[in-house]
C-alpha positions, 0 to 999 in steps of 0.5 A: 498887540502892542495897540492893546499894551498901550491902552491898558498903560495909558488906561493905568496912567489915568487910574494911578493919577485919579487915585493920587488927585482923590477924584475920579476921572470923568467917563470910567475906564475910557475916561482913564485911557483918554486921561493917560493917553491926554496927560502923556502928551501934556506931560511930554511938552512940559517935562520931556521924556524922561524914565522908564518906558512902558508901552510908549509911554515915558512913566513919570512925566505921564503921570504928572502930566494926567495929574494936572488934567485931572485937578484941570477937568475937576476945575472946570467940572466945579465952577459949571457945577458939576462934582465929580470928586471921590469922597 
């Protein structure tokens, strides 16, 4: 059960960040999880962890962290000529 807590939280910390940034992640609700679970990590090395705790996932530098995945997918995406923005 709690592998399933942490996929629907990674998965939420994708869309959250996704919303934010206005662009869509690449590769639906899989792409989010990848992206929540991607930007934890990042988001750990950068800022620690600190906050609240949901589904091991500390909240704020997860969000962060899959903030700065998404605008650097989006990035590259762009300059290979690839447009997956949300207009």
């Amino acid at each position: 059960m709690e592998i399933i807590w942490t996929l629907i939280v990674g998965g939420i910390i994708g869309w959250l960040a996704g919303l934010i940034v206005g662009r869509d992640v690449p590769g639906g609700i899989i792409g989010n999880i990848i992206a929540g679970f991607i930007g934890s990590w990042l988001g750990g090395l950068i800022l620690g962890s600190w906050g609240p705790v949901i589904g091991n996932f500390a909240i704020i530098p997860s969000i962060i962290g899959a903030i700065i995945l998404i605008l650097i997918v989006s990035f590259v995406l762009r300059r290979t000529g690839r447009r997956n923005s949300h207009a």
